[in-house]
N, C-alpha and C positions, 0 to 999 in steps of 0.2 A: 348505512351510516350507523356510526354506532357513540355512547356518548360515555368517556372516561371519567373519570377524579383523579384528581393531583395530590400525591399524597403531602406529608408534610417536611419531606425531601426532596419536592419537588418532580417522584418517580413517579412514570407510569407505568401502564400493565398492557402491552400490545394483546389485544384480543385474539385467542387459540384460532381463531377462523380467518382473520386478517395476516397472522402468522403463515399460515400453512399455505393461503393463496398466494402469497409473496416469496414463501420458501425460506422463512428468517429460522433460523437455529440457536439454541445457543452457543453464545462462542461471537458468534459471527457482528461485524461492523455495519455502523447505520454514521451515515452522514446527516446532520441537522441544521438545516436553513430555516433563515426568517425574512419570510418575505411578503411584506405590510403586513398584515394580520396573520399573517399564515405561518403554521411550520409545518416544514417538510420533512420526514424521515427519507431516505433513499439505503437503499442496501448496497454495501461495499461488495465490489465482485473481487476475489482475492485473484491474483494474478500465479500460477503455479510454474513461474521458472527457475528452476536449479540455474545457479548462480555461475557453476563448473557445467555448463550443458548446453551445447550447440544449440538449444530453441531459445535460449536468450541473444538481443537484440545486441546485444553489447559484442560478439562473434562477428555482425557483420561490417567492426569497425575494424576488427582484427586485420592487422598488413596493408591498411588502407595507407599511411605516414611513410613515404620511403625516402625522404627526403632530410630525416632529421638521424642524427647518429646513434647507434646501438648504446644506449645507459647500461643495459644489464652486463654489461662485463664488469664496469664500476658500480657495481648495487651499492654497498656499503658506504661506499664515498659519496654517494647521492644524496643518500640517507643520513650519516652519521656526521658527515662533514673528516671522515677520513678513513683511512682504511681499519678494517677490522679483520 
C-alpha cells in the first residue's frame, strides 16, 4: 500500500510501480467509481476494431433483414426527403 496527496486540483500521481504492474500508459483511459468510501480506478481495455473490417460485430448483422425492401436504390430520397 502506498499513501498519495491530493493536490490542489484535486490530481493525483499513480505510483511508477503501481503503474507498471497494472500496465497503465500514458494516453490510456481509467474508469472512476465510488463506492462507500472507496474509489476505484479500473483501466479501459480499448477495443481495436476497424469499423470497415470483418472482425467487427456489426458484419454478423449484415443480410440478417430479408424481409424489408432494398432503401439503397432511393439513398437520397431517404435522406433528403427528395431526389438529388
Amino acid at each position: 500500500m502506498e499513501v498519495i496527496k491530493i493536490s490542489s486540483k484535486g490530481q493525483i500521481t499513480i505510483p511508477l510501480a503501481i503503474r507498471k504492474k497494472i500496465g497503465l500508459a500514458e494516453g490510456d483511459l481509467l474508469v472512476i467509481q465510488a463506492i462507500d468510501r472507496e474509489i476505484r480506478l479500473s483501466k479501459v481495455e480499448p477495443i481495436n476494431l476497424h469499423p470497415f473490417t470483418g472482425d467487427n460485430p456489426i458484419f454478423e448483422l449484415a443480410g440478417t433483414i430479408t424481409d424489408q425492401p432494398d432503401v439503397s436504390i432511393n439513398h437520397d430520397e431517404h435522406l433528403y426527403g427528395g431526389k438529388k
